[in-house]
C-alpha positions in Angstrom: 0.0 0.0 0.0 1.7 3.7 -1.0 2.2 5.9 1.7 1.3 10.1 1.3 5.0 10.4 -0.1 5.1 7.5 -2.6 1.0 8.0 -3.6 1.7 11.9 -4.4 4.7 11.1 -6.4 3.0 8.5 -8.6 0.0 10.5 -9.3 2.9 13.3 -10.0 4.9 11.0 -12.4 1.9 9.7 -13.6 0.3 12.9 -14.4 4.2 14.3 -16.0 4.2 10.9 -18.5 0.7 12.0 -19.9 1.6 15.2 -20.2 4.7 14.5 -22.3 2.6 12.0 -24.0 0.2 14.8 -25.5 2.5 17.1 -26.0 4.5 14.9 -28.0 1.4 13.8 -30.2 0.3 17.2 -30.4 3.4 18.2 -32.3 3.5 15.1 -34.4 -0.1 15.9 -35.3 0.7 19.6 -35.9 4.3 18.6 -38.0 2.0 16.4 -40.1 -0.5 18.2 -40.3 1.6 20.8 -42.3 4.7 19.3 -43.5 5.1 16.3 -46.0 8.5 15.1 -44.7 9.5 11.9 -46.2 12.0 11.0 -43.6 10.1 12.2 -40.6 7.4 10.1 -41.9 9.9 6.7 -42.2 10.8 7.3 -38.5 7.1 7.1 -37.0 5.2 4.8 -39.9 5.6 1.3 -39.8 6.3 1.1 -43.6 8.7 3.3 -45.8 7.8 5.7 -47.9 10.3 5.7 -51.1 10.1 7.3 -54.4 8.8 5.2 -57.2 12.0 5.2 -59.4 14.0 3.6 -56.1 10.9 1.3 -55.9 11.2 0.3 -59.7 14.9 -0.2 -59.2 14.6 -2.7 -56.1 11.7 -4.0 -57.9 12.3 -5.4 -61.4 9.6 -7.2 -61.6 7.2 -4.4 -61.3 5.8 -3.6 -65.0 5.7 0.3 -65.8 3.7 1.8 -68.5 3.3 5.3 -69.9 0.3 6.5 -71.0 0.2 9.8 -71.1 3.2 12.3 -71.4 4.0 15.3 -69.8 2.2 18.3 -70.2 3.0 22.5 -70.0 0.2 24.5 -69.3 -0.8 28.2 -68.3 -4.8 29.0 -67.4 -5.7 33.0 -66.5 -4.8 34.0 -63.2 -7.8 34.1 -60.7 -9.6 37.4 -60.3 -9.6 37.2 -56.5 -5.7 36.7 -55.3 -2.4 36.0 -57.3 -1.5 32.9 -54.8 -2.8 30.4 -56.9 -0.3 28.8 -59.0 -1.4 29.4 -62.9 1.5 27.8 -64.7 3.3 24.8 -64.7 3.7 21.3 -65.7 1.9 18.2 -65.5 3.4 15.1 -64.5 3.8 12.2 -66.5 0.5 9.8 -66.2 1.3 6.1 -65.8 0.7 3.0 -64.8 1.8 0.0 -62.9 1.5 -3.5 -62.6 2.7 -5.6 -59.5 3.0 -9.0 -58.8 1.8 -9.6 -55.2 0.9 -6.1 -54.9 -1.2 -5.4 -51.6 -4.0 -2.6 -50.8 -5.3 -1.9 -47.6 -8.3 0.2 -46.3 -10.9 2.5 -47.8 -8.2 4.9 -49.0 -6.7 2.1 -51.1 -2.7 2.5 -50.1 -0.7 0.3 -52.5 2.3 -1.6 -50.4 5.1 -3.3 -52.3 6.7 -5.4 -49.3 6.9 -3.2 -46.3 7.2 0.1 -49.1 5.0 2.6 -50.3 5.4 4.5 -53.3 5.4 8.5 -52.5 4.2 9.5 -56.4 1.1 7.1 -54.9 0.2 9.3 -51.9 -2.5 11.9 -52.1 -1.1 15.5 -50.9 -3.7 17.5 -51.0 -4.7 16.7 -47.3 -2.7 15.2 -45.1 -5.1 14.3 -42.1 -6.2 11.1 -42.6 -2.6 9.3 -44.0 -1.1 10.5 -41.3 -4.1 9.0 -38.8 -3.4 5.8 -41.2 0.1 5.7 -40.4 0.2 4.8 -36.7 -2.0 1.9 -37.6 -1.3 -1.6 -38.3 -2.8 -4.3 -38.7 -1.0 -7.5 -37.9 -3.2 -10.1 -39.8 -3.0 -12.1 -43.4 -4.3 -10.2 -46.5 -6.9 -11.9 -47.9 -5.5 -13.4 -51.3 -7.1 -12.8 -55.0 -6.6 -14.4 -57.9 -6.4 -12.3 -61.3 -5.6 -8.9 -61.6 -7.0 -6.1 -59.4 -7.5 -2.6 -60.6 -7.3 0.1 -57.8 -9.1 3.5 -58.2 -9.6 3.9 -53.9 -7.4 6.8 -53.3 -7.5 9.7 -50.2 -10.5 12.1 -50.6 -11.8 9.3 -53.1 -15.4 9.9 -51.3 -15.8 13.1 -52.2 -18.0 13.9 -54.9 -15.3 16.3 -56.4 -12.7 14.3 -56.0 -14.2 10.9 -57.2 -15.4 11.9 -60.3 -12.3 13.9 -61.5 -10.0 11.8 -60.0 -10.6 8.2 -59.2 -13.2 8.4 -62.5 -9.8 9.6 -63.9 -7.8 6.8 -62.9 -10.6 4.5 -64.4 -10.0 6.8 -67.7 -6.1 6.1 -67.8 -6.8 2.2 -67.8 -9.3 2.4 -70.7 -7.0 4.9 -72.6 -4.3 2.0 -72.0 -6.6 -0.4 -73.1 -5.5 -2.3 -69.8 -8.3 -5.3 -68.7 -8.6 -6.8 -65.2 -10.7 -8.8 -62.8 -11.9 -6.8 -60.2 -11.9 -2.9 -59.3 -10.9 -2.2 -56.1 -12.8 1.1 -55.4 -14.7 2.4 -51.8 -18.0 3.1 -52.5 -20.6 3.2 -49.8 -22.4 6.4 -51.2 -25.3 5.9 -53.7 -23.7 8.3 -56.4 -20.4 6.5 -56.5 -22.3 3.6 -57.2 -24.1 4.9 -59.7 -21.5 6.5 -61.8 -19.5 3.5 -61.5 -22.4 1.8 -63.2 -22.9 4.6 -65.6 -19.6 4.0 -66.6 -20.3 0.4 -67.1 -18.4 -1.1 -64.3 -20.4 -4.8 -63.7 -21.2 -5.1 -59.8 -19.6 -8.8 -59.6 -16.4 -6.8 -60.8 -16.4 -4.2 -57.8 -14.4 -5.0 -54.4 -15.8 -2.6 -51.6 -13.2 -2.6 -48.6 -15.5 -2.9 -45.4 -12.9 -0.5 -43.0 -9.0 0.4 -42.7 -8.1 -3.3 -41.6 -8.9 -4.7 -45.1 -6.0 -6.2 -46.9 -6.1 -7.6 -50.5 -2.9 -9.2 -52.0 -3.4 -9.9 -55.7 -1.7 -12.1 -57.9 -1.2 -9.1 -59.9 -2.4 -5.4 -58.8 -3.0 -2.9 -61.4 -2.3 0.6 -60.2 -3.2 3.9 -62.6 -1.3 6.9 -61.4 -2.9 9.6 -59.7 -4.3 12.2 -62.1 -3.6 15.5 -60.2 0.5 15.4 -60.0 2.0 18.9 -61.2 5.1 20.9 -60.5 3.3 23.3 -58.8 3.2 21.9 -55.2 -0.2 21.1 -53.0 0.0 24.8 -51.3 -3.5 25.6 -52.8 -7.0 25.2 -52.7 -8.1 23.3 -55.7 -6.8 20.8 -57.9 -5.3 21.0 -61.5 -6.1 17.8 -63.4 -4.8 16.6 -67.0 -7.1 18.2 -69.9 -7.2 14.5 -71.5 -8.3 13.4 -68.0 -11.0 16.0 -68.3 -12.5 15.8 -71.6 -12.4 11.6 -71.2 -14.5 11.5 -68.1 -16.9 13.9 -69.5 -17.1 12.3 -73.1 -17.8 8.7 -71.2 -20.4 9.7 -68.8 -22.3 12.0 -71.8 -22.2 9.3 -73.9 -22.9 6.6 -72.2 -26.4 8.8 -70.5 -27.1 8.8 -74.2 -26.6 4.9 -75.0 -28.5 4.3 -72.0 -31.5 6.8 -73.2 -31.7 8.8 -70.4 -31.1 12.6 -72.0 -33.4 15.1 -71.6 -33.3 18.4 -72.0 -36.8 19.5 -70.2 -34.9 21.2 -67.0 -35.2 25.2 -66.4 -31.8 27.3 -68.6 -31.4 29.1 -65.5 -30.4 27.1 -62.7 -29.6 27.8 -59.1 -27.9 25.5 -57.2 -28.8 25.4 -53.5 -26.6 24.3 -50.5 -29.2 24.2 -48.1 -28.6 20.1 -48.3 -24.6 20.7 -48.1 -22.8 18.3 -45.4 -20.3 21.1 -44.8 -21.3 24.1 -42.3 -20.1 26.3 -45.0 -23.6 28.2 -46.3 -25.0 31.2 -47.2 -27.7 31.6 -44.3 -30.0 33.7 -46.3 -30.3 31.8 -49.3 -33.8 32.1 -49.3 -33.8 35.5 -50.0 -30.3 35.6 -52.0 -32.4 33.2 -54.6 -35.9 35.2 -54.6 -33.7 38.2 -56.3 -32.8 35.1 -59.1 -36.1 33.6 -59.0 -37.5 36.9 -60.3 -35.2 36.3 -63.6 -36.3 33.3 -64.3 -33.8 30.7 -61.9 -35.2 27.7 -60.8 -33.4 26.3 -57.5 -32.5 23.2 -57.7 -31.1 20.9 -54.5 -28.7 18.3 -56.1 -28.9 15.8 -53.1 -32.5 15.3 -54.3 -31.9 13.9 -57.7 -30.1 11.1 -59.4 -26.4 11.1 -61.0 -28.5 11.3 -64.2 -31.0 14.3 -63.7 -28.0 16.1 -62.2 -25.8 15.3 -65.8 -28.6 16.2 -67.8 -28.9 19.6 -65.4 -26.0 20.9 -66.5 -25.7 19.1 -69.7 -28.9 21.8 -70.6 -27.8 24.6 -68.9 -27.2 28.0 -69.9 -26.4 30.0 -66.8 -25.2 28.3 -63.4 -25.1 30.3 -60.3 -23.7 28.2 -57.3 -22.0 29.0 -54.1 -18.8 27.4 -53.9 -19.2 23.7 -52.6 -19.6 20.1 -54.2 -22.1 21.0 -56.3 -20.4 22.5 -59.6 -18.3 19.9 -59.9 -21.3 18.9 -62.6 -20.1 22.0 -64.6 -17.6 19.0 -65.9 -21.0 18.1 -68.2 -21.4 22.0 -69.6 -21.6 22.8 -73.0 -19.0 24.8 -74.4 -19.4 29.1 -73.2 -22.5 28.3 -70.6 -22.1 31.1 -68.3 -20.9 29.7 -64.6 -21.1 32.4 -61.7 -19.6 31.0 -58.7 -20.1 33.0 -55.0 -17.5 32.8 -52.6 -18.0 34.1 -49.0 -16.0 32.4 -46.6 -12.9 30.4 -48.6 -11.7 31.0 -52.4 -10.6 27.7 -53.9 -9.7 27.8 -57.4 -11.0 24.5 -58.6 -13.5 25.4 -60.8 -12.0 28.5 -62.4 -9.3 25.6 -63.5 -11.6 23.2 -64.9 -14.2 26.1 -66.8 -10.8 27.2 -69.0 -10.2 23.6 -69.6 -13.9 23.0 -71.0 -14.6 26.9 -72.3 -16.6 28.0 -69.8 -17.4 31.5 -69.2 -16.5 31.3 -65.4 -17.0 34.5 -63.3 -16.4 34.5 -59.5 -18.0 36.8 -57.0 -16.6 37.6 -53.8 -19.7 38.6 -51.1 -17.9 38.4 -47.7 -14.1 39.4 -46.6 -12.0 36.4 -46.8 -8.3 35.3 -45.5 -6.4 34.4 -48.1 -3.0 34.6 -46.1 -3.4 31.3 -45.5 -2.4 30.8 -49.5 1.0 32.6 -48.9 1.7 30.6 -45.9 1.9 26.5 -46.4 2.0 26.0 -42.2 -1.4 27.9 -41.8 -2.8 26.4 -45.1 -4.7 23.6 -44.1 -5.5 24.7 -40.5 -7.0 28.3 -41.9 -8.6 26.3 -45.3 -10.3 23.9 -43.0 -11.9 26.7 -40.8 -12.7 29.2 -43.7 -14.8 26.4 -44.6 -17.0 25.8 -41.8 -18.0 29.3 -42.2 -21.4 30.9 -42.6 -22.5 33.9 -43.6 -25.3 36.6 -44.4 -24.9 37.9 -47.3 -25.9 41.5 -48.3 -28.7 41.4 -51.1 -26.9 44.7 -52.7 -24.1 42.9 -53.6 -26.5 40.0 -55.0 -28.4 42.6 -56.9 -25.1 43.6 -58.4 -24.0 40.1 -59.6 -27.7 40.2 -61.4 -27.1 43.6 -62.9 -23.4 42.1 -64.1 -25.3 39.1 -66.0 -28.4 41.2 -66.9 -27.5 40.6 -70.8 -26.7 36.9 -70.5 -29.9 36.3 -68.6 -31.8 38.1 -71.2 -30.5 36.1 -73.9 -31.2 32.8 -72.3 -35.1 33.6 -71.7 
């Protein structure tokens, strides 16, 4: 039994242990959090992280393809803040095949041996490799015959994400003409499912994995590059994406509504998309009223999370003026016809995602900014994520002068499209 003295000084220890203990996993969370340190990473992970030329080296027996090659290219800067990277490069597009290759979890992390592949690893946010790497999960993969395309990727449940970028991984292996067994792709959400059936992906083909624990080894893993690697770095908002990625994704899914019979053209010209439905905090609290001054021009609001894959397509498809607040929702602009007018509202966070993808496709994109926002946390990679993440859980009131003078902007377009 402690005594006063001992039982004081183990509570004391005790209580100095924990404390290290949080402080220590605060700054590991907070390094990386901010900081995509390759070594730092080897030290705490219980795999290494090497670059995929080393890997190929080691590795001989991993098959590398090219598929598509480098690129230049230089969009308009964005009207709101220089920060955004406008020029640069994109990375050659490729992909590998790997005998014995093993993916694990929802986020679909390739492993060859106790390696991963950094070229592999999505950058854009860091949070939840880094909650990945602390994990692992001492068990035997489960073992597939064949070969096993994987399309999972980091962010890969986002609607943004998943249909510019794991769609775009699916695009690279039909550009390469590249056949398999299975598809290795997380999709628990109802539109994931359906554009992987749009696309023409057979259900018997699709592995789901059920949580972070799931391991696959395949006789042979078939891996597609990711789609957004540039020269430019990951210290912005949105996401520059191969114009050949682009204009395959959209050609498929348009053409493939059309095999299937399902265009129509019977939706309202003018369409405003509401975020009322959004799963982010980030809204415009007076919508209501923001959209009665667009009603009276002939809008019609529309609430995307109330209609299929296919009614949203065709939305767009028909469209000849889009006003949207920034959010999920205008990643559908990918199904525009060519000079459709695209007004996107910003209040609380810029991100330059769209402005990217209307040059690609000839949009006539015009942002509006309603609200004062940071953008210092462009100029500053250590405050990016932290200061992105909490511009977008903003809401805001937006004054109905400034809406009336976004109308009186497009006045001539809207005329035209009555």
């Amino acid at each position: 039994m402690l005594n006063n003295n001992n039982f004081f000084k183990f509570w004391y220890l005790l209580i100095i242990f924990y404390s290290d203990v949080l402080i220590a996993k605060k700054y590991i969370k907070k390094k990386c959090a901010i900081d995509f340190n390759k070594d730092y990473v080897n030290q705490v992970a219980w795999f290494k992280i090497d670059s995929l030329q080393k890997v190929l080296l080691d590795n001989p027996e991993i098959l590398y393809t090219k598929i598509i090659e480098p690129l230049d290219f230089e969009y308009s800067k964005f009207d709101y803040t220089n920060k955004f990277p406008h020029k640069g490069s994109f990375k050659e597009l490729f992909i590998l095949s790997i005998p014995q290759g093993v993916v694990q979890g929802n986020e679909g992390y390739v492993f060859i041996h106790d390696r991963m592949i950094e070229e592999l690893i999505w950058r854009q946010r860091y949070d939840n490799f880094y909650k990945f790497i602390y994990k692992k999960y001492d068990f035997i993969p489960l073992s597939i015959p064949g070969r096993v395309a994987v399309i999972a990727q980091q962010g890969g449940d986002h609607y943004f994400h998943f249909v510019y970028e794991s769609l775009g991984r699916l695009a690279l292996l039909e550009i390469a003409e590249i056949e398999y067994d299975k598809l290795y792709v997380f999709s628990d959400k109802k539109h994931i499912r359906d554009l992987l059936d749009l696309w023409g992906i057979e259900n018997h083909k699709i592995i789901i994995p059920h949580d972070d624990k799931f391991t696959l080894r395949a006789e042979e893993l078939i891996v597609p590059s990711l789609v957004i690697d540039t020269d430019v770095g990951y210290n912005f908002a949105g996401l520059f994406i191969n114009p050949t990625i682009i204009n395959y994704v959209r050609k498929k899914l348009l053409n493939s509504l059309e095999q299937k019979n399902l265009i129509y053209n019977n939706a309202c010209k003018k369409i405003f998309i509401s975020r009322k439905d959004g799963n982010f905090p980030r809204k415009i609290l007076n919508e209501d009223e923001v959209f009665a001054l667009f009603e009276a021009k002939g809008f019609r609001r529309y609430v995307l999370s109330e209609m299929s894959i296919y009614e949203q397509i065709n939305l767009f498809a028909n469209a000849d003026i889009v006003v949207s607040e920034h959010g999920a929702g205008l990643t559908n602009i990918l199904f525009c016809k060519e000079k459709t007018k695209i007004v996107e509202i910003f209040h609380s966070l810029i991100d330059n995602a769209y402005w990217m993808t209307s040059q690609v496709l000839g949009l006539d994109y015009k942002p509006y900014l309603v609200a004062p926002v940071n953008i210092r946390y462009f100029t500053d990679l250590k405050k990016y994520f932290p200061e992105y993440a909490k511009a977008g859980k903003g809401q805001t009131v937006v004054s109905l002068e400034k809406i009336k003078k976004i109308i009186e902007d497009i006045e001539g377009f809207c005329e035209e499209s009555k």
